[in-house]
C-alpha positions in Angstrom: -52.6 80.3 -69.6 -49.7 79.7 -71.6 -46.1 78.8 -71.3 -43.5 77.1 -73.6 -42.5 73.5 -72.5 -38.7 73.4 -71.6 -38.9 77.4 -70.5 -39.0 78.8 -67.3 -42.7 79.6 -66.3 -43.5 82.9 -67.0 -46.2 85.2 -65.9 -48.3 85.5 -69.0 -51.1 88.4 -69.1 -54.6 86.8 -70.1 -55.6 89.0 -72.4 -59.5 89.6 -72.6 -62.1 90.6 -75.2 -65.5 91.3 -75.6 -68.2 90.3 -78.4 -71.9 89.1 -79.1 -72.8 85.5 -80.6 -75.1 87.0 -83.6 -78.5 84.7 -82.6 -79.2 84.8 -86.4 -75.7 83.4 -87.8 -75.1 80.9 -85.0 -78.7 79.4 -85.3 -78.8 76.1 -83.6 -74.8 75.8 -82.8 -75.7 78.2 -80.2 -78.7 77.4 -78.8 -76.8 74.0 -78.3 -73.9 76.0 -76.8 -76.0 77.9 -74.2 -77.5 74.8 -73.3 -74.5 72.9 -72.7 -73.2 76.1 -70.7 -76.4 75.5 -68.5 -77.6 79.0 -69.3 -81.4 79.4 -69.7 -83.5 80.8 -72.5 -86.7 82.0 -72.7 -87.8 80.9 -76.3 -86.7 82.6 -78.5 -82.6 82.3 -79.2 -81.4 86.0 -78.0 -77.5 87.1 -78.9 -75.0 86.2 -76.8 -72.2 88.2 -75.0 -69.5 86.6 -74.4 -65.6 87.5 -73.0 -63.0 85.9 -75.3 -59.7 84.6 -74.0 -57.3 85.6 -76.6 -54.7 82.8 -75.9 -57.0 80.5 -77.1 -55.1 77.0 -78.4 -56.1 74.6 -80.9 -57.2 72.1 -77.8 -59.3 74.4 -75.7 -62.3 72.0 -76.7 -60.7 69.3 -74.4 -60.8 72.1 -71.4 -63.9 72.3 -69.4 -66.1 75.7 -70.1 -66.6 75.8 -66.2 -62.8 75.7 -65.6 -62.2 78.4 -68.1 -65.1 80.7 -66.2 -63.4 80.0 -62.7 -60.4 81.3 -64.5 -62.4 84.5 -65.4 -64.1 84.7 -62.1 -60.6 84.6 -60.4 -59.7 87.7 -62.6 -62.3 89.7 -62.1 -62.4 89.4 -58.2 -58.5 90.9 -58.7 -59.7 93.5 -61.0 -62.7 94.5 -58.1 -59.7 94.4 -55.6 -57.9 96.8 -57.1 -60.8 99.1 -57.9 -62.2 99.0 -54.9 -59.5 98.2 -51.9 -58.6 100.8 -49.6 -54.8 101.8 -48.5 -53.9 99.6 -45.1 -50.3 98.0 -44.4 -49.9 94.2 -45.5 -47.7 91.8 -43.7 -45.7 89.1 -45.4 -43.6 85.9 -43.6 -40.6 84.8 -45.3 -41.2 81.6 -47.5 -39.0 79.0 -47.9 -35.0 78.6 -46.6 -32.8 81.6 -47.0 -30.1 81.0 -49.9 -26.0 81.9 -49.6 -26.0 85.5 -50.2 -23.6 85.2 -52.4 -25.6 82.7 -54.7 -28.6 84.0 -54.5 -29.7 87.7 -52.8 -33.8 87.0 -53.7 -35.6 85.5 -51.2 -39.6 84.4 -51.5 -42.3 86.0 -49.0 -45.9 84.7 -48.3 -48.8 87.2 -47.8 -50.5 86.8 -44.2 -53.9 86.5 -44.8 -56.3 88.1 -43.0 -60.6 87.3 -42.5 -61.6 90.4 -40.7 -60.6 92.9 -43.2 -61.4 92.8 -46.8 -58.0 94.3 -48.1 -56.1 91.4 -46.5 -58.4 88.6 -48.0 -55.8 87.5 -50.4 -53.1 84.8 -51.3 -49.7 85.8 -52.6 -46.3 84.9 -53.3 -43.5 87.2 -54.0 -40.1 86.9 -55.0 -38.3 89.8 -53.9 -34.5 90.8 -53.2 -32.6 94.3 -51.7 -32.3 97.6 -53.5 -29.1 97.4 -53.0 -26.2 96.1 -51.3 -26.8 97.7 -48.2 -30.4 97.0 -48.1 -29.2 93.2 -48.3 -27.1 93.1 -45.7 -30.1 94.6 -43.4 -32.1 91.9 -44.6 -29.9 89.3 -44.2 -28.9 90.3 -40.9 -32.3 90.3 -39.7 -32.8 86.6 -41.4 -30.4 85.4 -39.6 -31.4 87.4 -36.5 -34.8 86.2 -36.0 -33.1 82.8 -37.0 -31.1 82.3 -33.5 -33.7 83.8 -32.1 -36.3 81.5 -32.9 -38.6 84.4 -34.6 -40.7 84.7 -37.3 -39.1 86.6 -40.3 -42.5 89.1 -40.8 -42.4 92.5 -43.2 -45.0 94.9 -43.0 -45.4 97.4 -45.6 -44.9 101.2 -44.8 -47.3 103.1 -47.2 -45.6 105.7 -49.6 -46.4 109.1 -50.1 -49.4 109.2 -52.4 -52.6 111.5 -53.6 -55.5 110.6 -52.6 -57.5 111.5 -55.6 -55.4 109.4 -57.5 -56.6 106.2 -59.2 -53.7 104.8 -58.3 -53.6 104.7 -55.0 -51.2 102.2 -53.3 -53.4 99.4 -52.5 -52.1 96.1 -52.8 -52.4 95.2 -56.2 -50.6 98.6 -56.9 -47.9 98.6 -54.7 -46.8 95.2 -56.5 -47.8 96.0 -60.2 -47.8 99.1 -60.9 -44.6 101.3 -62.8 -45.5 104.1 -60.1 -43.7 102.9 -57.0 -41.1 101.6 -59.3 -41.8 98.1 -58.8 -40.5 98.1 -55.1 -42.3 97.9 -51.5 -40.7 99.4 -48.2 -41.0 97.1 -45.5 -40.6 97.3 -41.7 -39.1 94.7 -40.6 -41.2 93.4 -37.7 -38.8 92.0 -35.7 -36.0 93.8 -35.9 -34.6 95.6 -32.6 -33.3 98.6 -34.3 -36.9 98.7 -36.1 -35.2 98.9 -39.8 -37.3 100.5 -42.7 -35.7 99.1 -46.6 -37.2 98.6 -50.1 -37.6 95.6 -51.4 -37.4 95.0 -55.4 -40.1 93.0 -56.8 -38.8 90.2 -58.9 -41.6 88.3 -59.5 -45.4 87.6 -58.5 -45.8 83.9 -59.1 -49.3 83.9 -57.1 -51.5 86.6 -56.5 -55.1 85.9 -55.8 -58.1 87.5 -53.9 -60.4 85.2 -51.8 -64.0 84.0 -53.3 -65.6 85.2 -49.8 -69.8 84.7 -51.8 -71.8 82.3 -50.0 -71.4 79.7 -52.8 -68.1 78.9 -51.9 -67.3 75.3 -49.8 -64.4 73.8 -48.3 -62.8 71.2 -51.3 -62.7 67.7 -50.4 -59.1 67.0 -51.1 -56.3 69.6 -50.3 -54.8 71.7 -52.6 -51.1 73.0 -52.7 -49.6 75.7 -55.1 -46.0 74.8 -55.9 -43.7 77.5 -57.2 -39.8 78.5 -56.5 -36.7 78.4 -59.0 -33.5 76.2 -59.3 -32.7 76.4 -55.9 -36.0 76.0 -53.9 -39.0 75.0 -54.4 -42.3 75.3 -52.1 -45.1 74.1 -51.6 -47.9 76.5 -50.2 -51.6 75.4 -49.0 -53.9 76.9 -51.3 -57.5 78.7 -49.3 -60.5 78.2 -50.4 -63.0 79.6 -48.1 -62.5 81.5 -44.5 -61.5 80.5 -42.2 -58.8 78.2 -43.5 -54.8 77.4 -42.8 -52.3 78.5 -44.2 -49.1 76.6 -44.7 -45.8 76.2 -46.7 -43.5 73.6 -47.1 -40.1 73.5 -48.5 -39.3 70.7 -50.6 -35.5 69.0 -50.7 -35.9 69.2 -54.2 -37.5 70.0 -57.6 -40.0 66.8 -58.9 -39.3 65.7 -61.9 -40.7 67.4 -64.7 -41.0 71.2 -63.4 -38.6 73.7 -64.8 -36.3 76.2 -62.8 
């Protein structure tokens, strides 16, 4: 919701709250606000409860209230995903070209999306590296493996030792969040021969998003494309908006003018 101009993007929490529009002291400012929201009444004004976004900026008047919900909406379909999704493994595809190892040991992976099962309706991106310096030379091995091979670079995730009756359990959402598995993900790495097993370390989460499957939702007339990377890729990646859908990422030969690193 909000980043400084000239700064690398960060991911910055949107911090919610909760309140009531008093019917009383908002008189007819909110009865004009409810109708503008196209929210019904049924004669006489009743409070209002309302979720506050606490980044608000001096210009959120120019911002549609419909775009600001679809942010909320987004949010809370996360939130029910990690309430309510169940432990299964999650594959990822590498995103983007691999960078010198010596320049750079992170490397960006897509999420595969899935329609069958409801724990792998999601989009995310993830920029990950080694735990250590062994761990990166299995991975870059097996890059560069699957590279003469003509293979798909695909991770799955191996599911760490847990208890059940834990809130926590290591879902999706927790595996990349949460403090508990110390920010990391062991990975198989799919096509590997010798079947290799290493943690990754989470770096960054520039997308993560679970998929609107209600009956509302249509395909968009125009194609939409999330763009994300640093200062030395940057990709492109086709953004879903109802299954079933494509997925596809593009790397671009450079930065366009204006983005940050």
């Amino acid at each position: 919701m909000s980043i400084f101009v000239g700064t690398d993007a960060r991911r910055v929490p949107l911090m919610i709250a909760q309140s009531v529009l008093d019917a009383k002291t908002g008189g007819m400012g909110l009865k004009d606000f409810k109708e503008r929201a196209g929210l019904l009444d049924d004669g006489d004004l009743q409070n209002m409860n309302v979720m506050i976004n606490t980044c608000m900026n001096p210009w959120q008047w120019n911002e549609s209230i419909f775009a600001i919900g679809e942010l909320f909406r987004r949010i809370v379909l996360n939130c029910i995903g990690r309430v309510e999704d169940s432990v299964v493994n999650h594959r990822f595809i590498l995103s983007g070209s691999f960078v010198d190892i010596s320049k750079d040991k992170s490397i960006y992976i897509e999420y595969l999306t899935g329609a069958d099962v409801p724990e792998h309706q999601y989009q995310v991106s993830v920029k990950v590296e080694g735990d250590c310096d062994a761990d990166q030379r299995t991975l870059s091995n097996y890059i560069n493996s699957c590279s003469i091979k003509d293979l798909p670079v695909v991770f799955e995730t191996v599911t760490p030792s847990y208890d059940d009756k834990d809130d926590n359990v290591p879902n999706l959402y927790n595996i990349l969040h949460l403090q508990d598995w110390k920010q990391k993900i062991c990975v198989k790495l799919v096509n590997d021969p010798d079947g290799n097993i290493i943690p990754l370390k989470v770096l960054d989460i520039p997308r993560y998003q679970r998929l609107d499957m209600s009956s509302t939702v249509t395909y968009p007339e125009k194609q939409k494309y999330f763009i994300y990377g640093d200062s030395t890729r940057t990709i492109m990646s086709h953004v879903m908006s109802k299954l079933p859908d494509f997925q596809h990422t593009v790397t671009l030969s450079g930065r366009p003018h204006s983005l940050t690193e």
